[in-house]
MARDREN-94577 format. One record per residue: residue in one letter; x, y, z of N, C-alpha, C, O, CB in turn. Coordinates in steps of 0.2 Angstrom, whole numbers, plus 5000, padded with zeros to 4 digits. Each point is the difference from the previous one (the first is absolute). Glycine has a CB too. Layout:
BEGIN
AXYZXYZXYZXYZXYZ ...
END
This chain:
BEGIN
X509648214671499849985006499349965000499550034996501150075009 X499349844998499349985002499750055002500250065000500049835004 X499050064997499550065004500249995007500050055003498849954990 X501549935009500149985007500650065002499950025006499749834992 X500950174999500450025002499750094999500250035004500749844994 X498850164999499850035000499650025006500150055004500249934986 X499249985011499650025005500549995006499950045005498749924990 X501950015007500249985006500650065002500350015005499349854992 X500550174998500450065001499850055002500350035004500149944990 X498750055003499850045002499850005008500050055003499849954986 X500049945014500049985006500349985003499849965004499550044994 X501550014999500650015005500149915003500249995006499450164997 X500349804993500049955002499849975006500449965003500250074991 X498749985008499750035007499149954999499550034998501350125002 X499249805003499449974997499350045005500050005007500849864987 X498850165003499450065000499649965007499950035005499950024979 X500249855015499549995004500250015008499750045003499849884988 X501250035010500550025006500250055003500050025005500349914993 X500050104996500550065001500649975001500350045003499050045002 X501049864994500749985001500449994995499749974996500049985011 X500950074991500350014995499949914995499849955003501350175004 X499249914987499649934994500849994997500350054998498049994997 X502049925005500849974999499950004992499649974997500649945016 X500150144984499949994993500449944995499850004994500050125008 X500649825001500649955001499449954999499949964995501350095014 X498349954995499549925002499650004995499850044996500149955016 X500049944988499849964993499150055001499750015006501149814994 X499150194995499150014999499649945004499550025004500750034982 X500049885012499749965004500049985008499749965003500450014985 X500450095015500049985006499450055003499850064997501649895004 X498450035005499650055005500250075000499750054998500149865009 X500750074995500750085001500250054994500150065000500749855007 X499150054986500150034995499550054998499550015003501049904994 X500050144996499250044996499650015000500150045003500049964995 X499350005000499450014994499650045000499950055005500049884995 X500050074996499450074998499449995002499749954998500750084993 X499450025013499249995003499750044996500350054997499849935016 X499350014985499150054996499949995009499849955002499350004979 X501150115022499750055009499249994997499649965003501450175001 X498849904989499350025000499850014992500350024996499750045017 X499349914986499649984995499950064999499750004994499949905008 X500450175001499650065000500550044992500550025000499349995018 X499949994978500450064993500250045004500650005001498850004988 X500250055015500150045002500750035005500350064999498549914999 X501349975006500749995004500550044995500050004994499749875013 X500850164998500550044996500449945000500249994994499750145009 X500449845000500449965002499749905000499949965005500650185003 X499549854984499449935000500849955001499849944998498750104990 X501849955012500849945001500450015006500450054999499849954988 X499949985018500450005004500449945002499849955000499450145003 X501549925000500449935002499749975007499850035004501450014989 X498949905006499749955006500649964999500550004996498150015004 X501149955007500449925001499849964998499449995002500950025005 X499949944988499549964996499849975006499450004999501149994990 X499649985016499649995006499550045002499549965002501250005000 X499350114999499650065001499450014997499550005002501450035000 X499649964989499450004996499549924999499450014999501350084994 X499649865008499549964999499449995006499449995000501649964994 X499450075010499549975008499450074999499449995001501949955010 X499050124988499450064998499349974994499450014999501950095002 X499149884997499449954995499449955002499449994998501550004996 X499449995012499549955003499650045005499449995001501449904997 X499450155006499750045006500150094995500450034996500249865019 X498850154990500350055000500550015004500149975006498950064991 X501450024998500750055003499850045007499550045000501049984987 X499949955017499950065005500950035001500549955000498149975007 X501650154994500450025004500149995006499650035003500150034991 X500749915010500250005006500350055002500550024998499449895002 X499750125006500150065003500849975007499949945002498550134995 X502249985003500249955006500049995006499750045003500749974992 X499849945007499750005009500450065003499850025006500049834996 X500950194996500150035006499650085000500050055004501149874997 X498450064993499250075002499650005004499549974999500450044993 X500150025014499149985002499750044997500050055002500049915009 X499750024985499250034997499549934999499949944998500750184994 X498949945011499349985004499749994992500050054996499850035019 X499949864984499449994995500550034994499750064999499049945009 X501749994989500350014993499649984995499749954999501250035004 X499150074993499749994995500449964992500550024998498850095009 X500249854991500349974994500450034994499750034995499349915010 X501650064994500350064998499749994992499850044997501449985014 X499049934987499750004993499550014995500050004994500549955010 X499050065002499450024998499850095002499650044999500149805003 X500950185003500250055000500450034994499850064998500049925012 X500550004989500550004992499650024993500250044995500649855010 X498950084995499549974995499550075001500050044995500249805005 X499450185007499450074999500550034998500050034994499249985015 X501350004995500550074997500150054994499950064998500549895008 X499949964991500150004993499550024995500250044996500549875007 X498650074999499650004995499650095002500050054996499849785003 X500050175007499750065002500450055004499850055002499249884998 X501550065000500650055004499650035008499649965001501050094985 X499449985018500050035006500149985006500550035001499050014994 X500349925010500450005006499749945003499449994998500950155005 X500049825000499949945004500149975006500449955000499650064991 X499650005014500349985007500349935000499549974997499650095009 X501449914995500449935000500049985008499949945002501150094988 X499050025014500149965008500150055004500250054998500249855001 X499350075009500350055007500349975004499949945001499450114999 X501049995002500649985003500050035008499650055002501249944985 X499749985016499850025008500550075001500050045004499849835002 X500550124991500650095002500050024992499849994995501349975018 X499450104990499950044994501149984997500250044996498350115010 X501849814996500649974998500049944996500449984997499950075013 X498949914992499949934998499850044992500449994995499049925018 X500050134987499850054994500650014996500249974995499050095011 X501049984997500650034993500249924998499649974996501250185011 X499949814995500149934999499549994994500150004994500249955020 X499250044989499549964995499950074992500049994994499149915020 X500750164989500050044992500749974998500049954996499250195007 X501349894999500849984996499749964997499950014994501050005014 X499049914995500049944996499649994994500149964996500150015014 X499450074992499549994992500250044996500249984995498649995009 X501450084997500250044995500449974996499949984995499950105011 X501049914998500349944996499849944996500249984994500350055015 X499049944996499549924995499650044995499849974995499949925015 X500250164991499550024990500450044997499650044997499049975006 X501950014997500550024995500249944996500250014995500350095013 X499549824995500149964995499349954998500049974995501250055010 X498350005000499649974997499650024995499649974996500649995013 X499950114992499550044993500450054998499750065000499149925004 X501950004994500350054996499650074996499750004995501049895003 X499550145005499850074996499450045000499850044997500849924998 X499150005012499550025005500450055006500449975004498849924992 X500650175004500250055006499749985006499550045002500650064992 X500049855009499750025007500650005005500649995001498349944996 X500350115007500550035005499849975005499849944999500450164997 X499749925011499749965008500150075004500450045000500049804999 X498950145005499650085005500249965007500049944999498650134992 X501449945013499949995006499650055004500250055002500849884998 X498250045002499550035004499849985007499949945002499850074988 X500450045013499749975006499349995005499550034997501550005000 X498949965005499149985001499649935006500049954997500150104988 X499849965020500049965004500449965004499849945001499550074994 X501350025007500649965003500349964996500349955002499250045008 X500550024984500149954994500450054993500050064999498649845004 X501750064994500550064993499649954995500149944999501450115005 X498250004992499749964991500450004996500150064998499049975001 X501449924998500350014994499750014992499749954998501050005011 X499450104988499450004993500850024997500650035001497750035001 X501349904993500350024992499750054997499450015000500749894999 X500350154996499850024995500350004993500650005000498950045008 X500349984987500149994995500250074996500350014996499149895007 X500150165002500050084997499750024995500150064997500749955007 X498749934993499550014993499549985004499949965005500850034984 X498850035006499249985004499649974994499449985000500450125011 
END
């Protein structure tokens, strides 16, 4: 097996920057196709290769990567998840991401991340708290190491 095909197994054929399934059939040279992304320069990273869209990956090159959160969330002032990804990874413990107006919008949005960093940072435990506190629900992350 390639590395390409390695890494793309591990991550389930799933490219890391979208989250949209990656067609293993399409040419390397299309947008739509494979590749192997270096996520991060860090040694430290457990997880230094991940699959992208070669569109994904190229356009991540020129701009920072950002995560799009979806529109059917409302959360108030989201926080940049990649750079949430990234504290976790390195220092592990707990991270406010957003507030939300009800405690149904909350859960929705914990669900959701939990789901987006099971692939975005394979073999990272996180979990998601919902707090409450001024007419508002905090969604935090944690990790369960400090």
């Amino acid at each position: 097996m390639s590395l390409l095909d390695d890494v793309a197994e591990r991550d389930g054929w799933q490219c890391w920057v979208c989250d949209e399934p990656v067609d293993p059939d399409e040419s390397v040279n299309d947008p739509r196709g494979p590749s192997v992304d270096s996520r991060t320069s860090d040694r430290k990273a457990k997880v230094a290769e991940r699959l992208a869209h070669r569109g994904c990956n190229t356009r991540k090159g020129a701009v920072k990567v950002v995560i799009a959160w979806p529109e059917r969330l409302y959360v108030v002032e989201p926080a940049p998840l990649i750079t949430v990804a990234e504290r976790l990874e390195r220092k592990g413990g707990r991270e406010m991401v957003g507030r939300c107006p009800t405690r149904k919008d909350a859960q929705e949005t914990a669900d959701w991340l939990v789901d987006r960093f099971s692939r975005l940072v394979p073999g990272l435990p996180v979990t998601a708290d919902i707090q409450a506190g001024g007419g508002q629900f905090l969604v935090v992350l944690s990790t369960g190491r400090r």
